[in-house]
C-alpha positions in Angstrom: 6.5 -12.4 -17.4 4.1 -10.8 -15.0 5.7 -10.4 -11.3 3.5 -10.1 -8.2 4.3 -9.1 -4.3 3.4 -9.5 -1.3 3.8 -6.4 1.0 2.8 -6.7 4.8 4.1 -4.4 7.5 5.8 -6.1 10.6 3.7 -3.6 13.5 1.6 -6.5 14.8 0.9 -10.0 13.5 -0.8 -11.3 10.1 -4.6 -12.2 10.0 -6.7 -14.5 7.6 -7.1 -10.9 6.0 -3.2 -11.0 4.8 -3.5 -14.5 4.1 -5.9 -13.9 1.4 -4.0 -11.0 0.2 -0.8 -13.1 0.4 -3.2 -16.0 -1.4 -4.4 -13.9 -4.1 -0.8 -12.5 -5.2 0.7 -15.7 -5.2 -1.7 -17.4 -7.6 -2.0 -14.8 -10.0 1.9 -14.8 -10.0 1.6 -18.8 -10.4 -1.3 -18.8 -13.0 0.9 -16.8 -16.0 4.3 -18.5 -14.9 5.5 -15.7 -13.1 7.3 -14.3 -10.0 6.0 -13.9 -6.3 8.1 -11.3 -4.4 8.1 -10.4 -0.8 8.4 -6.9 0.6 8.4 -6.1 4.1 7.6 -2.7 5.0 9.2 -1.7 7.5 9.4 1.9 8.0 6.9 3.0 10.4 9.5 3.8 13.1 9.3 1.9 16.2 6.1 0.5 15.0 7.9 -1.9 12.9 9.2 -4.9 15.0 11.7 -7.8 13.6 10.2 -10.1 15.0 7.3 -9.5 13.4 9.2 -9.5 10.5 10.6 -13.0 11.0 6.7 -14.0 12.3 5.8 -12.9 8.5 8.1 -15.3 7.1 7.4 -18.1 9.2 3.3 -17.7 8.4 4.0 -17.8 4.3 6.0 -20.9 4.5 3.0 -22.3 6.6 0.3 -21.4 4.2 2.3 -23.4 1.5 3.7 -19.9 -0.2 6.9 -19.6 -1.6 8.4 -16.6 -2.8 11.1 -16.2 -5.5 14.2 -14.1 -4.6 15.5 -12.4 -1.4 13.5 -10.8 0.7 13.2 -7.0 0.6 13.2 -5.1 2.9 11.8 -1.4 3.0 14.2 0.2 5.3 17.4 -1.1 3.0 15.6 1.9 0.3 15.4 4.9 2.3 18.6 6.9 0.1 16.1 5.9 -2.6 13.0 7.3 -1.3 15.2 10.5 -0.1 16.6 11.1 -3.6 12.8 11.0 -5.5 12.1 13.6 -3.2 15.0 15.2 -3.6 14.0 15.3 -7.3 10.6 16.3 -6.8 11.7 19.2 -4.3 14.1 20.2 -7.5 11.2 20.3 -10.0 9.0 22.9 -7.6 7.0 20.6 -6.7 6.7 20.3 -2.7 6.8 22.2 -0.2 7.4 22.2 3.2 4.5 22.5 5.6 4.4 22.2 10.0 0.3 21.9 10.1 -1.1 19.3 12.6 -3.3 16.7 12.1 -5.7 18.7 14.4 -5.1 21.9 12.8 -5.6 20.5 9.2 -9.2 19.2 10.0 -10.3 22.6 12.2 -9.5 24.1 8.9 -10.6 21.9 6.0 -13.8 22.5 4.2 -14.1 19.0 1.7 -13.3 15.5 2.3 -10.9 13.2 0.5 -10.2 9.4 -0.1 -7.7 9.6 3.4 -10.0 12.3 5.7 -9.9 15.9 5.5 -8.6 17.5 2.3 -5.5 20.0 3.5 -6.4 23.3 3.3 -3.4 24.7 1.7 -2.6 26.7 4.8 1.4 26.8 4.3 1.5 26.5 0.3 1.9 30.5 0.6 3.6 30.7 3.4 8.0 31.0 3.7 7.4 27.9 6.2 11.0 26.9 7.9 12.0 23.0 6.3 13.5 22.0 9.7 11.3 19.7 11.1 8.4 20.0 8.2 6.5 17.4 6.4 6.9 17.8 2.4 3.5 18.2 0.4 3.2 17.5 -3.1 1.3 20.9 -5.0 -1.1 19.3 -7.0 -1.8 22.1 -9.1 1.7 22.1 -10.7 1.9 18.5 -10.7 -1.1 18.0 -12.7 -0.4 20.8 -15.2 3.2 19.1 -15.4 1.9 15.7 -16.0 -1.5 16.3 -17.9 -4.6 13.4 -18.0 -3.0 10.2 -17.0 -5.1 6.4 -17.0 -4.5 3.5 -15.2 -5.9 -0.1 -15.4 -7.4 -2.7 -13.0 -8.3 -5.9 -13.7 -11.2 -6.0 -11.9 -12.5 -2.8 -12.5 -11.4 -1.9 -15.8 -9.9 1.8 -17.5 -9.7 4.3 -15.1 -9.4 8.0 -15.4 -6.6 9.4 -12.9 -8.3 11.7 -10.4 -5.7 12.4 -7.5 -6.6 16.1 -7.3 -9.6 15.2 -4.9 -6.7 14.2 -2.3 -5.6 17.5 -2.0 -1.9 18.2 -1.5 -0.5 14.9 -0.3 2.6 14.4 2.4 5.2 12.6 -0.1 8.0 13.2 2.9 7.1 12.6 6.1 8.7 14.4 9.5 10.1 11.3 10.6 10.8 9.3 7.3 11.9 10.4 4.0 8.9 9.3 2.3 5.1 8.5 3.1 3.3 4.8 1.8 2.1 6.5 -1.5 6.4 7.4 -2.1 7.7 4.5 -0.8 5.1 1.7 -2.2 5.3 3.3 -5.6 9.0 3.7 -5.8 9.8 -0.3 -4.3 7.6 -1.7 -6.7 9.2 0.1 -9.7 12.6 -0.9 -8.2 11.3 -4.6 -7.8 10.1 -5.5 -11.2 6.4 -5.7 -10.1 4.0 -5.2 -13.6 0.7 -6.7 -11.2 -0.3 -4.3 -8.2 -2.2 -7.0 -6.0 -4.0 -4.9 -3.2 -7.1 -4.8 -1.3 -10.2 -2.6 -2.9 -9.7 0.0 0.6 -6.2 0.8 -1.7 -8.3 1.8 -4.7 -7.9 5.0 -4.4 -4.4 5.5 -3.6 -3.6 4.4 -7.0 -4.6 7.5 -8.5 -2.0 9.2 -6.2 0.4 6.4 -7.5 -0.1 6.8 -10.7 1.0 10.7 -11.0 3.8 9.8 -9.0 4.9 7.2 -11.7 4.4 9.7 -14.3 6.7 12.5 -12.4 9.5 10.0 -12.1 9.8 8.2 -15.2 8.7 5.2 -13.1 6.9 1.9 -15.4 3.4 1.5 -15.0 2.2 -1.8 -13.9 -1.2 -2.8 -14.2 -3.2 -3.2 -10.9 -5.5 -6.4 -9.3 -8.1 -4.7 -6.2 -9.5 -7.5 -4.9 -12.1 -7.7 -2.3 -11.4 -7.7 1.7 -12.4 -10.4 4.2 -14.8 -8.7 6.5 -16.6 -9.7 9.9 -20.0 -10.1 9.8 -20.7 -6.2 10.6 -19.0 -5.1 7.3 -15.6 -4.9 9.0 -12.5 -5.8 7.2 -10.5 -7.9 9.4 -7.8 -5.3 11.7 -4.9 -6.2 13.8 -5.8 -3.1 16.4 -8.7 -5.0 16.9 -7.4 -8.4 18.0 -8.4 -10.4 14.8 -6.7 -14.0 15.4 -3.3 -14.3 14.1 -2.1 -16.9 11.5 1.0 -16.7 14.0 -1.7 -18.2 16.6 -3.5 -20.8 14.4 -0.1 -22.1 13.5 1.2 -22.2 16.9 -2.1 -24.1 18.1 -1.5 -26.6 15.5 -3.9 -26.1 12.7 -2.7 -26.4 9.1 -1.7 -23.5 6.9 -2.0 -25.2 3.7 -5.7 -25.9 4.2 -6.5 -22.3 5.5 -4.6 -21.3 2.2 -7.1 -23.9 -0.1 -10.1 -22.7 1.8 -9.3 -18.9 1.4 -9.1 -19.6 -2.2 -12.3 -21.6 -2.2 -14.2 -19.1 -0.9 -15.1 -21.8 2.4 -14.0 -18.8 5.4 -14.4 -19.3 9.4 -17.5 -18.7 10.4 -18.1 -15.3 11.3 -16.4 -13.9 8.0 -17.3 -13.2 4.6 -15.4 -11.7 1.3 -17.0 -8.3 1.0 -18.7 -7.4 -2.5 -17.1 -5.9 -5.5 -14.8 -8.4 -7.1 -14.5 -12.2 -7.7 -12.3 -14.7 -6.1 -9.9 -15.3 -8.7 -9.9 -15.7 -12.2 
């Protein structure tokens, strides 16, 4: 039995842009008689709102999508997501590194998947832990780990290739773990064996997958479908004011068609699924 999720953040309302992602992950589940879980991250500090939360909930159930089980929530894992890098820190693995954001792109020299590729500045360094972020050495996890392969549905065998991300933050200075720890350790933990995700989460997948293979974590097989864009390429954006489903439903308009016409392919004017994948199968 496949299983499926459903993973929005609550740090500002859902757009037509989760409701196909919500659409697509629900159908799939549906399709092979399986399960539909819902994840709420919510671990991005004071970023992450319950009421947004709550919004979340209220904007499935008017799209006509019902999820099996309990809810989970994100911040209920954070021992878990501790204890991985606990593990990882154990196996030589990370190491602790006080760079900025601003310091890191004065110094880089290539460019990765998520911006400038970190320069290694404190992989040599005694840097203090208090206070650090935790990078992963990609060297050692590589030669620990060896060629690894993952599968998409829509875009068939690929070759794992997280070196060109450079050494990742797995722990964060605020949080025990970054997305790439957190996402990959909650789906193992929640059963899911079909990744649903947007195609501008392609790449993290390579990341994910040497994570799964330095924890003894199952390895699910991964859906990247296309994104709903505005007619200037953009996917849709909640820092840019794209209209909430949390408004449409408000002004009275009805979920269950949005959720049919998402599905159809028949999107508000103005919007378009962007190229690289089909609907759904």
């Amino acid at each position: 039995m496949i299983a499926t999720r459903f993973a929005p953040s609550p740090n500002g309302s859902l757009h037509l842009g989760h409701a196909y992602a919500a659409v697509v992950a629900h159908d799939l589940a549906r399709a092979h008689g399986g399960l539909f879980r819902l994840r709420i991250e919510d671990i991005d500090g004071a970023r992450s709102r319950p009421e947004l939360a709550r919004e979340a909930l209220d904007d499935l159930a008017w799209l006509g999508l019902a999820w099996d089980g309990p809810v989970r929530y994100q911040s209920q894992r954070l021992a878990d997501h501790a204890a991985a890098g606990e593990r990882l820190k154990s196996l030589g693995l990370l190491y602790p590194c006080h760079c900025t954001r601003a310091e890191i792109a004065a110094a880089a020299t290539t460019m990765g998947p998520d911006g400038p590729v970190y320069p290694g500045t404190c992989k040599h360094r005694a840097a203090a832990p208090e206070g650090a972020a935790w990078r992963l050495d990609m060297g050692k996890a590589l030669a620990l780990t060896g060629p690894l392969n993952w599968y998409d549905e829509c875009a068939g065998l690929q070759a794992a290739d997280p070196a060109r991300f450079g050494d990742v933050v797995l722990l964060r200075k605020d949080l025990p773990a970054s997305y790439h720890l957190a996402a990959t350790l909650d789906d193992a933990a929640d059963g899911i064996t079909l990744v649903t995700r947007g195609l501008d989460l392609f790449a993290a997948t390579h990341i994910h997958r040497l994570l799964q293979a330095l924890l003894g974590l199952p390895v699910p097989v991964w859906h990247h479908h296309a994104l709903l864009v505005e007619t200037d390429g953009r996917k849709l954006a909640k820092r840019r004011g794209s209209p909430s489903l949390a408004d449409r439903r408000r002004a009275g308009e009805d979920g269950r068609a949005i959720a049919q016409a998402l599905r159809e392919g028949t999107f508000p004017a103005g919007l378009s699924l962007g190229e690289g994948v089909a609907l759904l199968p």
